[in-house]
N, C-alpha and C positions, 0 to 999 in steps of 0.2 A: 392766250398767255400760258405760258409754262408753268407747272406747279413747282415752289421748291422741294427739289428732289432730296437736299440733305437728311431729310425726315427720316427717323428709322423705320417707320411703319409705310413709307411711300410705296406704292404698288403701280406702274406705269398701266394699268389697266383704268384706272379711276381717270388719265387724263385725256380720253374718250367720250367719256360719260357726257349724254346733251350732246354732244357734236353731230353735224350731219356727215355725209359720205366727203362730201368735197372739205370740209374742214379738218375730217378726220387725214386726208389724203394729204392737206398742206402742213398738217402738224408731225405726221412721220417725215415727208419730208426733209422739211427745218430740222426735226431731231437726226436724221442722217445726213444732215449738212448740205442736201440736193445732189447726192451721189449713190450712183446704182452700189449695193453691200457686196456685189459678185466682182464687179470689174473696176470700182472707180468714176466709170465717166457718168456723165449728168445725167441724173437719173427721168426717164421719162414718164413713169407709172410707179406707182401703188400695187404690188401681186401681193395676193392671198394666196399662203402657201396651200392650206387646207382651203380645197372648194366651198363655195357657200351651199353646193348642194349636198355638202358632207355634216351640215347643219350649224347650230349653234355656237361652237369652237372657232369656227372660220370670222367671227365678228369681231374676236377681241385683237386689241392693240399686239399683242404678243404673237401672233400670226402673218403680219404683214411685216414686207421688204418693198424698197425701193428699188426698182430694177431702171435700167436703161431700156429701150425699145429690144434692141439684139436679145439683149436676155430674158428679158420679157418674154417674146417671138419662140426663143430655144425653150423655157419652160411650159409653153403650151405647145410646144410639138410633141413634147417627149412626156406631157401628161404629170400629175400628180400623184406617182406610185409612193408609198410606203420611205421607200430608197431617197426617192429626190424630196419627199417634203422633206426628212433627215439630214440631208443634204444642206438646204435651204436653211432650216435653222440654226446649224452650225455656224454658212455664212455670214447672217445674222448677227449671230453673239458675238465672232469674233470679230465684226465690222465695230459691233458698237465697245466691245472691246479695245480695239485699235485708234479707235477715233476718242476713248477716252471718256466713253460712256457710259461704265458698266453697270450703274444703275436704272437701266433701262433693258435689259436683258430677261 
């Protein structure tokens, strides 16, 4: 279940907390409405912008994007440099931006 987010203190990190991997996965998601943040179409996966072998960082909510397969595929050919995690977060904010989320950014 969602927390309400009107809260002024809400931090989209705390609605994580307890969840396993597949929970965390269906709850991004639902918050991006089941659509990859790059293209639109249905999204197929959960990416971690920052690797999980880049540590600690890579677990929180604020790191992942729903991609579709395609773009999923294109971000692990061209790797996680500096450039395209920057990239990636951009597309991010301004998905949840556009979808009317911006408390989730």
């Amino acid at each position: 279940m969602l927390q309400d987010v009107t809260q002024k203190s809400f931090d989209p990190e705390s609605l994580i907390v307890g969840l396993d991997e597949k929970e965390i996965k269906q709850l991004v998601l639902k918050i991006f409405e089941y659509r990859c943040a790059s293209c639109g179409e249905p999204a197929g996966t959960v990416h971690e912008m920052i690797p999980r072998a880049r540590g600690k960082k890579s677990l929180t909510f604020r790191n992942r994007i729903p991609l579709c397969h395609k773009q999923h595929d294109i971000e692990h050919q061209f790797g996680a440099s500096p450039e395209r995690i920057r990239n990636l977060q951009i597309v991010r904010e301004e998905y949840l931006i556009r979808i009317g989320k911006p408390e989730y950014v």
